[in-house]
VOBALO-925317 format. One record per atom (N, C-alpha, C): residue number from 1; residue in one letter; atom name; y, x, z. Coordinates in steps of 0.001 Angstrom, whole numbers. Each point is the difference from the previous one (the first is absolute). Layout:
NODE  resi  resn  name    north     east       up
NODE   NUM     a    CA        Y        X        Z
...
REM end
This chain:
NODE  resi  resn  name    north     east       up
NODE     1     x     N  -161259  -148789    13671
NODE     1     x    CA     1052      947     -313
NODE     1     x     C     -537     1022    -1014
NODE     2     x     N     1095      573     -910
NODE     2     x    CA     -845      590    -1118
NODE     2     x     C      240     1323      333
NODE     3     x     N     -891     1014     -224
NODE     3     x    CA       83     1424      289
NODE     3     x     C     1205      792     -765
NODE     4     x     N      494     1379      510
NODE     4     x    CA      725      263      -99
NODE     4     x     C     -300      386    -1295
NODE     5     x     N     1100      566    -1902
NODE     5     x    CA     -975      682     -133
NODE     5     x     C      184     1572     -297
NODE     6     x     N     -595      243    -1127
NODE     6     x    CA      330     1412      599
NODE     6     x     C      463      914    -1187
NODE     7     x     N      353      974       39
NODE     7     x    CA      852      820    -1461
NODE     7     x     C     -312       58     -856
NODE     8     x     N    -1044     -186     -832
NODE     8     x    CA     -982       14    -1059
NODE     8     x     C      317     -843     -262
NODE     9     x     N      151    -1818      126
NODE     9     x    CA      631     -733     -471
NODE     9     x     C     1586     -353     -694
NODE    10     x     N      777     1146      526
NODE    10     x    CA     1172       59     -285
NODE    10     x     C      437     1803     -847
NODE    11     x     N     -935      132      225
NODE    11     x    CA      268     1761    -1141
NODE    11     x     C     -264     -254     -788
NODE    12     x     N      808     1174     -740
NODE    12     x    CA     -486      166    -1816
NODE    12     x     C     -844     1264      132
NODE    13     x     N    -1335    -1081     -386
NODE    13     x    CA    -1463     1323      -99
NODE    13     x     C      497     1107    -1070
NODE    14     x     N    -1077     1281      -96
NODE    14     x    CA      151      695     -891
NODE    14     x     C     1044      596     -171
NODE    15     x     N     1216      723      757
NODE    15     x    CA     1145      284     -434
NODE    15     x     C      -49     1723     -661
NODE    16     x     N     1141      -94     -890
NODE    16     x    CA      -73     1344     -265
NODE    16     x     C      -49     1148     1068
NODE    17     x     N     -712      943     -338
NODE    17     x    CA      657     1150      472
NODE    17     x     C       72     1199     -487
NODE    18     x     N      279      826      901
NODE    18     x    CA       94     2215    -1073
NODE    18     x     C     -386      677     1120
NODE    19     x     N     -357     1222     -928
NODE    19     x    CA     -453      851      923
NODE    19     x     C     1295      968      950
NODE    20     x     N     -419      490     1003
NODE    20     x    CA     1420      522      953
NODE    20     x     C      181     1663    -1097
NODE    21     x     N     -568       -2    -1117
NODE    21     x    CA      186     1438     -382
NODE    21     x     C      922     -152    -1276
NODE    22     x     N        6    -1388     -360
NODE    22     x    CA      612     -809    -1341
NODE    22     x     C     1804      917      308
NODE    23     x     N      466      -50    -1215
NODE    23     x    CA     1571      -91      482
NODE    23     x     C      503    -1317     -247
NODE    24     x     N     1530      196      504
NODE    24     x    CA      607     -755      336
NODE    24     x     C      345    -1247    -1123
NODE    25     x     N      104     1111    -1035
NODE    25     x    CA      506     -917    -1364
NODE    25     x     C     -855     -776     -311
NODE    26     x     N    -1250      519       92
NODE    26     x    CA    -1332     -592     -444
NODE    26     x     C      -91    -2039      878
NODE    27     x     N     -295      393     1445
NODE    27     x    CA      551    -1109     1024
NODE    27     x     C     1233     -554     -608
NODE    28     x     N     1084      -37     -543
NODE    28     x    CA      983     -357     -267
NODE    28     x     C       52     -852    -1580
NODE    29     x     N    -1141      615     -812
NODE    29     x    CA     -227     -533    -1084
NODE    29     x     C    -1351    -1350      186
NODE    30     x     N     -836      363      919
NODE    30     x    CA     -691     -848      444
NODE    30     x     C      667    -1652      925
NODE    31     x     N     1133      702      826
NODE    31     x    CA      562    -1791      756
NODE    31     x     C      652     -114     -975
NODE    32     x     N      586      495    -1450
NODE    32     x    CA      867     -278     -736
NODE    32     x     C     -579    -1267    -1352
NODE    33     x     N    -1433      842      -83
NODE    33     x    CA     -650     -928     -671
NODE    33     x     C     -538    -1496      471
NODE    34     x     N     -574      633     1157
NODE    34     x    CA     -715    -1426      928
NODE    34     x     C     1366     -719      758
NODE    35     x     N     1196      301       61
NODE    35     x    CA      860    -1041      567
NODE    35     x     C       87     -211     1201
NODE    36     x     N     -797     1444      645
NODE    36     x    CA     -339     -472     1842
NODE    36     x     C      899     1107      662
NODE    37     x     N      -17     -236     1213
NODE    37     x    CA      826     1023      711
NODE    37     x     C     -458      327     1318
NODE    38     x     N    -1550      183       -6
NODE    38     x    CA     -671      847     1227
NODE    38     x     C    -1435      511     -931
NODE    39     x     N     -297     1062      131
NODE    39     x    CA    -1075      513     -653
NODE    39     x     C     -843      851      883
NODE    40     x     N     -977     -387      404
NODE    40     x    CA    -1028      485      917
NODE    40     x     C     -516     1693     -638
NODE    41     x     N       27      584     1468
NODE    41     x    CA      -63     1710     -863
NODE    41     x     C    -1368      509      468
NODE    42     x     N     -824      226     -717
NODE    42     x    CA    -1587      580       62
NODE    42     x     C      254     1624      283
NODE    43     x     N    -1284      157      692
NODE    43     x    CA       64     1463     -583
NODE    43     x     C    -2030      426      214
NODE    44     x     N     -637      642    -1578
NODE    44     x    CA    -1307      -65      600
NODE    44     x     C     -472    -1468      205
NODE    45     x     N      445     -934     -175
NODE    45     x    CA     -898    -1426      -11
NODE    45     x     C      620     -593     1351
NODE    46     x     N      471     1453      908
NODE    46     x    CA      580     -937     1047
NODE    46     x     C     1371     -746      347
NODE    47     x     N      229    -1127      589
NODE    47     x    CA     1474     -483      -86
NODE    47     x     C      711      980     1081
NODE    48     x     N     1416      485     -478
NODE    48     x    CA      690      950      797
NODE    48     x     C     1175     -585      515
NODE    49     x     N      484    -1080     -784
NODE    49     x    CA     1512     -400       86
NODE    49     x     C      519    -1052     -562
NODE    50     x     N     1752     -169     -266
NODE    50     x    CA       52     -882     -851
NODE    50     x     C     1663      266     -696
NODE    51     x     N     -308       -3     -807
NODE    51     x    CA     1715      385    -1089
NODE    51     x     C      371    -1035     -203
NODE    52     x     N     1634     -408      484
NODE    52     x    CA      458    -1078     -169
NODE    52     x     C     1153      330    -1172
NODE    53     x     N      276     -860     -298
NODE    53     x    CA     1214      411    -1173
NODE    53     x     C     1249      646      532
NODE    54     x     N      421     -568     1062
NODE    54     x    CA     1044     1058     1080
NODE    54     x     C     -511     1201     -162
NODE    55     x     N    -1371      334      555
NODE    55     x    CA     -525     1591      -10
NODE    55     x     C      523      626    -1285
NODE    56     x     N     -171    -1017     -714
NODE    56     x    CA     -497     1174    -1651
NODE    56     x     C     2054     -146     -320
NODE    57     x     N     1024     -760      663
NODE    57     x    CA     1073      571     -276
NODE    57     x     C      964      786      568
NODE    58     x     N    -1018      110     1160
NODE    58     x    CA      745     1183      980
NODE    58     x     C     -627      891     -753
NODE    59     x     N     -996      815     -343
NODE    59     x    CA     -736      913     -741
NODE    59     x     C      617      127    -1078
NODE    60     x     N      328     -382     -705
NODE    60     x    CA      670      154    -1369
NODE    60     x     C     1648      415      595
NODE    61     x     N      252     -683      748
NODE    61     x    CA     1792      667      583
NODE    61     x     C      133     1394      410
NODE    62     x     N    -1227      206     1113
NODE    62     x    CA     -362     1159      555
NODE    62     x     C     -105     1367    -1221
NODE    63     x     N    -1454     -707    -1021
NODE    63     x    CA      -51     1359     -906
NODE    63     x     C     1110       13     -783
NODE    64     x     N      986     -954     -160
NODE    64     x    CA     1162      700    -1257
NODE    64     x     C     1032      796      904
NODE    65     x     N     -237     -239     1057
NODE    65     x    CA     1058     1233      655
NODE    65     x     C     -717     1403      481
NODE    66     x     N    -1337     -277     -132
NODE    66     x    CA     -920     1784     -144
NODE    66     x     C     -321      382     -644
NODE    67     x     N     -162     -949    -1492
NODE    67     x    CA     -377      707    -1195
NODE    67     x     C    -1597       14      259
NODE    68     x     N     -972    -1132      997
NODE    68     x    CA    -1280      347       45
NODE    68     x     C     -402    -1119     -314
NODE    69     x     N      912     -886     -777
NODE    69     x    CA     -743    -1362     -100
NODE    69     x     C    -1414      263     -957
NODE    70     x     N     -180     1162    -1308
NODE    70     x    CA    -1644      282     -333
NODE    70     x     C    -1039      -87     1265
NODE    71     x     N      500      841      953
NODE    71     x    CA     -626       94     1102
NODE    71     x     C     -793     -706     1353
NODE    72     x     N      710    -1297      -77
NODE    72     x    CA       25     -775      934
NODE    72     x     C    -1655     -866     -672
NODE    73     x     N    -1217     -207     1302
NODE    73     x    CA     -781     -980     -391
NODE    73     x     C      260    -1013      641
NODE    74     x     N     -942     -898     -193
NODE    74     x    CA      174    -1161      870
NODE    74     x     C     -244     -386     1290
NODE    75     x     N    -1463     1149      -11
NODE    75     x    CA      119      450     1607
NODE    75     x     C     1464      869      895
NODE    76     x     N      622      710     -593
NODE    76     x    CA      716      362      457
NODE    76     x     C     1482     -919      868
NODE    77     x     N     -325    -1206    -1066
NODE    77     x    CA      942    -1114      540
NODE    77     x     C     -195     -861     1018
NODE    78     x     N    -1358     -858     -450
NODE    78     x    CA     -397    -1041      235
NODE    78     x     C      -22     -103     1432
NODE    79     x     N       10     -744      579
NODE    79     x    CA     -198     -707     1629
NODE    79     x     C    -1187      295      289
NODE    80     x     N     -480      204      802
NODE    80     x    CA    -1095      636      164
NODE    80     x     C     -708     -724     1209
NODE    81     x     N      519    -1048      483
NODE    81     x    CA      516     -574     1208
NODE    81     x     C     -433    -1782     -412
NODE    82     x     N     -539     -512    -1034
NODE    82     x    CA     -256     -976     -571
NODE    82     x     C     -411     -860     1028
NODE    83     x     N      404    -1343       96
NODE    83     x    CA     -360    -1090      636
NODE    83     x     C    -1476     -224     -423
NODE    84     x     N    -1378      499      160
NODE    84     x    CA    -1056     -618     -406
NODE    84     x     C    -1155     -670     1101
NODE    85     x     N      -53    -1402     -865
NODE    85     x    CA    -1164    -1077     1063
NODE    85     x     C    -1038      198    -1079
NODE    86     x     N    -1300    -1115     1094
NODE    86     x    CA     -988     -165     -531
NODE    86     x     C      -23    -1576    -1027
NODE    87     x     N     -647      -33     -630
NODE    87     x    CA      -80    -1457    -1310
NODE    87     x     C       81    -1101     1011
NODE    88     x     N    -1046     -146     1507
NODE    88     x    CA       89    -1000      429
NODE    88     x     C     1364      -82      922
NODE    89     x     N      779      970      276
NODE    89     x    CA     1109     -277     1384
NODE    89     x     C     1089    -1326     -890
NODE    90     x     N     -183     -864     1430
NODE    90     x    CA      435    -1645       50
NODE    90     x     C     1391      683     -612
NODE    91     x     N      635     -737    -1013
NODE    91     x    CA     1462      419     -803
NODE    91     x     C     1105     -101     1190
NODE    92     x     N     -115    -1136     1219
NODE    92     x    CA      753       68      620
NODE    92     x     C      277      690      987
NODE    93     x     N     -770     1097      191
NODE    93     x    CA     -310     1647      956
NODE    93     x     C     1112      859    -1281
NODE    94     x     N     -710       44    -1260
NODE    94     x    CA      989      416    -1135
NODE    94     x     C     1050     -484       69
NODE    95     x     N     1009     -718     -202
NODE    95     x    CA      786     -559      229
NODE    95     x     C     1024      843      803
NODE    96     x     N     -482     -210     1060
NODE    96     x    CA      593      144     1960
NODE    96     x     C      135     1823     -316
NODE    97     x     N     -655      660     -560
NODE    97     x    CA     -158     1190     -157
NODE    97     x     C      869      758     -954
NODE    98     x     N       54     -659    -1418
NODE    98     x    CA     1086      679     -847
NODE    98     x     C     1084     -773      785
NODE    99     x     N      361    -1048      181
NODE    99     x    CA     1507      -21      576
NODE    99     x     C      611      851     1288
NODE   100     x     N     -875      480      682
NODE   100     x    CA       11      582     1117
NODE   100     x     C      147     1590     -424
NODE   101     x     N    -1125      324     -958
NODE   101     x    CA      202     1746     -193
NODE   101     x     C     1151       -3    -1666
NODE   102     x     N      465    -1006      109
NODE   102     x    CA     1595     -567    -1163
NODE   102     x     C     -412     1053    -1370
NODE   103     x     N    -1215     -151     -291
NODE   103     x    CA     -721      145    -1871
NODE   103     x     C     -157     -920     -658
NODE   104     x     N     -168      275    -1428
NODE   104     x    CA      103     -993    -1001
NODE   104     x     C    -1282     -308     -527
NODE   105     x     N    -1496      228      500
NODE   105     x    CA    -1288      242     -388
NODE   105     x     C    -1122      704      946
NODE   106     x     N    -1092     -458     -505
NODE   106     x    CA     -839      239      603
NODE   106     x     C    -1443      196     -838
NODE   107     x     N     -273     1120      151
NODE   107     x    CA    -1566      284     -722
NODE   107     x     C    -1376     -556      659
NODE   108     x     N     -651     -515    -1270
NODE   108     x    CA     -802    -1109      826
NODE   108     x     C    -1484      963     -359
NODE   109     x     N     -873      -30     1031
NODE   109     x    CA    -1422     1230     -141
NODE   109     x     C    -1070     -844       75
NODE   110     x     N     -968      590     -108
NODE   110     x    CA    -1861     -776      467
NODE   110     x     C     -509     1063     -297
NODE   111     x     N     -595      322     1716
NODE   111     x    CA     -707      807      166
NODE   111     x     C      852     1772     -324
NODE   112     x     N     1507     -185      -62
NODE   112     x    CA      538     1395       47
NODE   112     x     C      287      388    -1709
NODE   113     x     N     -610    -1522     -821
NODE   113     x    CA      189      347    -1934
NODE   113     x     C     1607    -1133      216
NODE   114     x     N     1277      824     -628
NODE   114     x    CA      407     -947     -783
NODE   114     x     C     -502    -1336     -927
NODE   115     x     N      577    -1130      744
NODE   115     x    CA       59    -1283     -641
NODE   115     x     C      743     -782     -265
NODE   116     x     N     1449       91      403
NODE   116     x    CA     1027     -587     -152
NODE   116     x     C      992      259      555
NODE   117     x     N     1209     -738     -462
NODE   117     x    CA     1296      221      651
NODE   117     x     C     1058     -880      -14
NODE   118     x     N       90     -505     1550
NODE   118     x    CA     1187     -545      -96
NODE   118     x     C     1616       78      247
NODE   119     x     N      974     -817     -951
NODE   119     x    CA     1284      495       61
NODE   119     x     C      493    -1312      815
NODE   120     x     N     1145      221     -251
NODE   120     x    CA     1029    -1025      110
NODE   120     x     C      262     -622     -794
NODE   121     x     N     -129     -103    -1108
NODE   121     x    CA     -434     -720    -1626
NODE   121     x     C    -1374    -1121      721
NODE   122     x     N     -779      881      -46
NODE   122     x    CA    -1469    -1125      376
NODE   122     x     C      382    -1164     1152
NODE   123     x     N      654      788     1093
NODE   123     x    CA      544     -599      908
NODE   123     x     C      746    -1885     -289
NODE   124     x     N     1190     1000     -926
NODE   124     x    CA     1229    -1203      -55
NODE   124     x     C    -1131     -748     -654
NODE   125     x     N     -876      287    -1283
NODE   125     x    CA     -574    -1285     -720
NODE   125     x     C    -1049     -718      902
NODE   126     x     N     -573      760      349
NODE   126     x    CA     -688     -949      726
NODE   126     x     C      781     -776     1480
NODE   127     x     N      838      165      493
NODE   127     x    CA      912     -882      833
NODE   127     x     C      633    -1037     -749
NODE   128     x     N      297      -13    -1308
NODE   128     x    CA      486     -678     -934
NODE   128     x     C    -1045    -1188     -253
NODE   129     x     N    -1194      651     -384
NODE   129     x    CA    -1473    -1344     -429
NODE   129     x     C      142     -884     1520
NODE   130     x     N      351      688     1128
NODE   130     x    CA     -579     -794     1091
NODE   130     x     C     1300     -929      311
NODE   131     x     N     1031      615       35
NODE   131     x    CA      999    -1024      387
NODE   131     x     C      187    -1720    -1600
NODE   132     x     N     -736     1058    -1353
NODE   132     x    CA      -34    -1509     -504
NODE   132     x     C    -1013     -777      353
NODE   133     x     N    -1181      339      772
NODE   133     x    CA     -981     -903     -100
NODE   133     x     C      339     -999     1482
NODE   134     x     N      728     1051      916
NODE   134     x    CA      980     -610     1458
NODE   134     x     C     1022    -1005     -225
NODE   135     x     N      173      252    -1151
NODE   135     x    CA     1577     -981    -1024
NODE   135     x     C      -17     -327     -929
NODE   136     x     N     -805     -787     -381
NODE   136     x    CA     -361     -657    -1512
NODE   136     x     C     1158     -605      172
NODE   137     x     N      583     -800       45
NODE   137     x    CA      980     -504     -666
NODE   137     x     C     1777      103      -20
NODE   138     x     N       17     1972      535
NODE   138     x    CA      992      368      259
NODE   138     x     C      341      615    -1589
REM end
């Protein structure tokens, strides 16, 4: 029987991130460029959180009706509350876990350093490679 395996195989290493002191626009010009829609939030080297693209458009709704959208960082938004495992936890503990605490991602660590992150993007494709290699000739 083959071992389970584990999140590191199914994350996208290296993901962006910003610092929690960044503003909002800044985060907003960053998933705008990279095409992503969860951005891991540092602060000091350490991981604090995680800004999802929901976050950053409730934040933008919020400051045009206070007039503080200059104001707003990314710490001030961000989730603070981030789903984060270790590189080795078996994907199917991951799995059982975002469907259960109903998020779209998960920050992947070693040793407490950002290393990756997985979405629901990584997810669907890689369920996709496995059901063709389950169904070659579907």
């Amino acid at each position: 029987m083959k071992p389970m395996p584990h999140i590191i195989t199914y994350m996208t290493p290296l993901p962006h991130s910003i610092e929690a002191a960044r503003s909002i626009h800044e985060a907003k010009a960053i998933m705008t460029s990279e095409g992503i829609r969860h951005l891991p939030v540092v602060s000091e080297g350490q991981l604090v959180g995680m800004l999802s693209e929901r976050d950053l458009k409730l934040a933008f709704a919020i400051a045009a009706t206070t007039e503080s959208e200059d104001a707003l960082t990314v710490g001030d938004v961000c989730n603070l509350e981030a789903y984060i495992v270790e590189y080795n936890t078996p994907i199917d503990q991951v799995l059982v876990n975002l469907a259960e605490m109903r998020v779209g991602s998960a920050l992947v660590t070693r040793n407490g350093k950002l290393v990756g992150i997985l979405t629901t993007t990584d997810i669907f494709r890689s369920f996709a490679e496995i059901l063709k290699i389950a169904y070659p000739d579907a």
